[in-house]
N, C-alpha and C positions, 0 to 999 in steps of 0.2 A: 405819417411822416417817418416814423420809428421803423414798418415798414420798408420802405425803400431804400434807406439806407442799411437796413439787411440786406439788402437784396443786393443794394452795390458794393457790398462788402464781401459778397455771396460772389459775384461776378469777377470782381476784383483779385480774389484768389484763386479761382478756376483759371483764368487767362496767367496767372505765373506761373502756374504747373507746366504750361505748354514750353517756358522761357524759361526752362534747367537748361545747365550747362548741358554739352557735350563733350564726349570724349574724343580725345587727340587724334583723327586719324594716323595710323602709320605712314612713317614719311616713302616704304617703300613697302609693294608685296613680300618682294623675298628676304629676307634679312641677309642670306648672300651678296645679293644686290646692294642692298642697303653696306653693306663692310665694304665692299669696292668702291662707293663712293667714298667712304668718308677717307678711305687710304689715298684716292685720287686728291678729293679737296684738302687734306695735310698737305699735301707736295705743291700747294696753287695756294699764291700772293692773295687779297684782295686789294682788288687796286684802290678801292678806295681808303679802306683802313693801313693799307702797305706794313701796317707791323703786326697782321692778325693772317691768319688761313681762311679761306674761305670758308674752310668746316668752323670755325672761331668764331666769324663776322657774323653781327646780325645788320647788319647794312641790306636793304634793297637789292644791291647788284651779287650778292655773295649769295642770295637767297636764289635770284635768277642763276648766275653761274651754275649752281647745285643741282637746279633743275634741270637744264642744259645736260648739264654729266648722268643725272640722271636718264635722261631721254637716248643718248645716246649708248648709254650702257645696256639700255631694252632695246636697242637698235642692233645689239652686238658685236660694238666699238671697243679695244681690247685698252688696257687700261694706257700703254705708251700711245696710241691713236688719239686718245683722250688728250690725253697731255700736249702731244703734238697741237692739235687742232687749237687750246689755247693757247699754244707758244705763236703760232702761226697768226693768232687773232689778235693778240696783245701782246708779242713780243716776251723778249727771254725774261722781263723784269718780273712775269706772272709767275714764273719758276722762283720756290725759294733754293733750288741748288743748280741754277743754268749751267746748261752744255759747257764744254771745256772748247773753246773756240779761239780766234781772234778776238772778238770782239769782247770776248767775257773774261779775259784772259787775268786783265790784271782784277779781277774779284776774284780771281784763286789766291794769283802770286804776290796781290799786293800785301796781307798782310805779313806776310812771310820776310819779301822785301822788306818792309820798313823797319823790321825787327831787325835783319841784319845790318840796316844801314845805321840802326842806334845802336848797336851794339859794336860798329866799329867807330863810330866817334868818340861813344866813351872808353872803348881803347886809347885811340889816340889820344885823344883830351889826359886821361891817367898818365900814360908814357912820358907828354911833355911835363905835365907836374911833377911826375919823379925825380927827373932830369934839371929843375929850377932850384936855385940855392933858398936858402932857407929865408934869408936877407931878402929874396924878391917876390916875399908875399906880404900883407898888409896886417899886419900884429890887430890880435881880436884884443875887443876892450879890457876881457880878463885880464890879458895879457898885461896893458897898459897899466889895469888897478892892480897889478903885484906885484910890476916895478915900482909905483909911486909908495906903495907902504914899504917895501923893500929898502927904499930910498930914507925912509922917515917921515915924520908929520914936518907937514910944515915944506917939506922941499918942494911940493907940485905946486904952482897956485890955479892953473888951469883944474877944471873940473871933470871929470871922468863919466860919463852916461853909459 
């Protein structure tokens, strides 16, 4: 009995020698190769994470995406045909710096606009408060608790918060 479970212990270690890890394949032969991808997948959204880069994502589709670029790059696809080809497939949202267009227009100029358009209202807004007497603002509480001691004990009977 003592036996055999030698033996299956004997066996039992031989078959895990076989079941060592492996090493990482490279994700590309040339490591030239490999830099134009990852220069391409910086400049490309993943759509499904939308706030990571494809090179970023480890999502399913960021992983295929990559592949995709990859294949194409051994195809001899130059890095803006790349790029193309995704804008073309998913549109300009796949781009994190889309073409200056119509249609992307206001994700240049918007936030520029909004900055000018707050920045002339609190113009405006200052100018008329300048211009308002002093009488036509609403006295802060301070205000109100340094007349009443001003005043003396005893002369307010309202309470002051």
């Amino acid at each position: 009995m003592l036996r055999w479970h030698a033996i299956a212990w004997l066996l039992l270690a031989l078959t895990g020698l076989g079941a060592s890890a492996k090493e990482a394949e490279p994700a590309a032969e040339d490591p030239v190769l490999e830099a134009r991808m990852i220069a391409i997948t910086n400049e490309l959204r993943c759509l499904v994470c939308q706030n990571q880069t494809i090179a970023d994502s480890h999502s399913g589709l960021a992983d295929d995406l990559r592949r995709e670029v990859r294949e194409q790059l051994r195809k001899g696809s130059t890095n803006e045909q790349i790029v193309q080809y995704m804008t073309d497939r998913y549109g300009d949202f796949v781009r994190y710096r889309p073409a200056f267009k119509p249609t992307t227009a206001l994700l240049w100029v918007g936030p520029a606009l909004l900055m000018l358009i707050g920045i002339a209202v609190l113009v405006i807004v200052l100018r008329r408060r300048s211009q308002m007497a002093p009488e036509q603002f609403e006295p802060d509480d301070f205000d109100e608790l340094e007349s009443a001691e001003a005043e003396g004990p005893g002369a307010r009977t309202d309470t002051v918060k």
